[in-house]
ROFIVO-919013 format. One record per residue (C-alpha): z, x, y; residue in one letter. Coordinates in steps of 0.001 Angstrom, whole numbers, padded with zeros to 6 digits, always signed. Example, Ala and Ser with C-alpha at 12.3 -4.5 7.8 and 13.67 -1.06 7.14 Angstrom:
ROFIVO-919013
+007800+012300-004500a/+007140+013670-001060s/
end
This chain:
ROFIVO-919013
+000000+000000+000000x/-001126+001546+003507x/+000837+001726+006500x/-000691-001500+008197x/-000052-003276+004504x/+003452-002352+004358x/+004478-003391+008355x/+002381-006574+007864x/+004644-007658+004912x/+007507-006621+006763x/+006723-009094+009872x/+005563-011557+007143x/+009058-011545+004982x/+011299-011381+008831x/+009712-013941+010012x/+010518-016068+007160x/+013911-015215+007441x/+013484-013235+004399x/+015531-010163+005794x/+016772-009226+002610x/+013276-008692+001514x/+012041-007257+004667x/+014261-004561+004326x/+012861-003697+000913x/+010557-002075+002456x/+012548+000309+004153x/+013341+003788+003229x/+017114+004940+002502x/+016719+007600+004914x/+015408+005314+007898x/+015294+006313+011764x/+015492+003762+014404x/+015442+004185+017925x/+015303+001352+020589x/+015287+002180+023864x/+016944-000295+026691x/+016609+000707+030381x/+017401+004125+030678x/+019280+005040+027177x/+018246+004824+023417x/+020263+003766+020995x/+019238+005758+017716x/+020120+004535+014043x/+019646+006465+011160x/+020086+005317+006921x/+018952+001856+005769x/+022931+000552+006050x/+022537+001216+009787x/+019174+000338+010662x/+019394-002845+007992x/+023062-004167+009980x/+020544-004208+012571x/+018154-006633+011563x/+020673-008551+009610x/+022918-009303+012899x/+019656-010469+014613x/+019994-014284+015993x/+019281-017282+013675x/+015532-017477+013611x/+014220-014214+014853x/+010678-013476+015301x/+008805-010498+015708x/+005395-011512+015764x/+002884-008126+015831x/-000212-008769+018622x/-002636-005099+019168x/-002602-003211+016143x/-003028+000674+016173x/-003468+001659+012259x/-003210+005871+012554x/-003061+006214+008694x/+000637+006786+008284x/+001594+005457+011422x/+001094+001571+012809x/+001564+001246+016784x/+001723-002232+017835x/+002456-004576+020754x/+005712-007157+019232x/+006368-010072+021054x/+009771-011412+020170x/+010930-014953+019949x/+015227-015888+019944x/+015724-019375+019744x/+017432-020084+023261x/+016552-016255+024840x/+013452-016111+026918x/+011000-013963+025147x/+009816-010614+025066x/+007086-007417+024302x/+008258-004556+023125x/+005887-001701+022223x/+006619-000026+018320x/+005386+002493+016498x/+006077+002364+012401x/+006128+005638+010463x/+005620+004680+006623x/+005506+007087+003649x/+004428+005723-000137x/+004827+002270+000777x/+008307+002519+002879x/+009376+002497+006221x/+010854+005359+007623x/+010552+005605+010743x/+011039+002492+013620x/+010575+003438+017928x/+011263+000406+019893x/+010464+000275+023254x/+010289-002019+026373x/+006909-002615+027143x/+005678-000870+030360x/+002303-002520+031629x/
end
């Protein structure tokens, strides 16, 4: 499974509130950073970085728009949806090896 294969699954299980599943598909050894205003908030193992996604509000969605497919790498523009929250883009780039996640960059989207 390629790197565009394996995020696209990903989105598909999260925003089916499969989280559990999602999270298959992430290495043990996962990085995350997400960046808000001026600071970055970096995660690293799958306990960590899961937590993350786990804690998220009730109904979630992360829905992927551009797609940049680099081989091992998928850069995309995420638009996400909280129930009550006004929305928001985020830029990401996904680093996946053999079919896993291990690498997630969140970042506000500067346009």
């Amino acid at each position: 499974m390629g790197a565009q294969d394996t995020t696209d699954l990903f989105f598909e299980l999260l925003n089916a509130d499969d989280r559990a599943g999602a999270l298959k598909l992430v290495d043990e050894r996962v990085e995350m950073r997400v960046h808000v205003g001026d600071s970055v908030q970096l995660l690293k193992g799958h306990q960590r970085v899961g937590g993350w996604f786990l804690r998220a509000d009730k109904g979630l969605r992360m829905i992927p728009g551009e797609v940049k497919d680099t081989g091992h790498q998928v850069e995309c523009d995420i638009l996400v949806v909280r129930p009550g929250s006004a929305s928001s883009k985020i830029d990401a780039t996904f680093k996946v090896e053999a079919g896993k996640i291990t690498a997630i960059n969140f970042s506000p989207q500067v346009r």
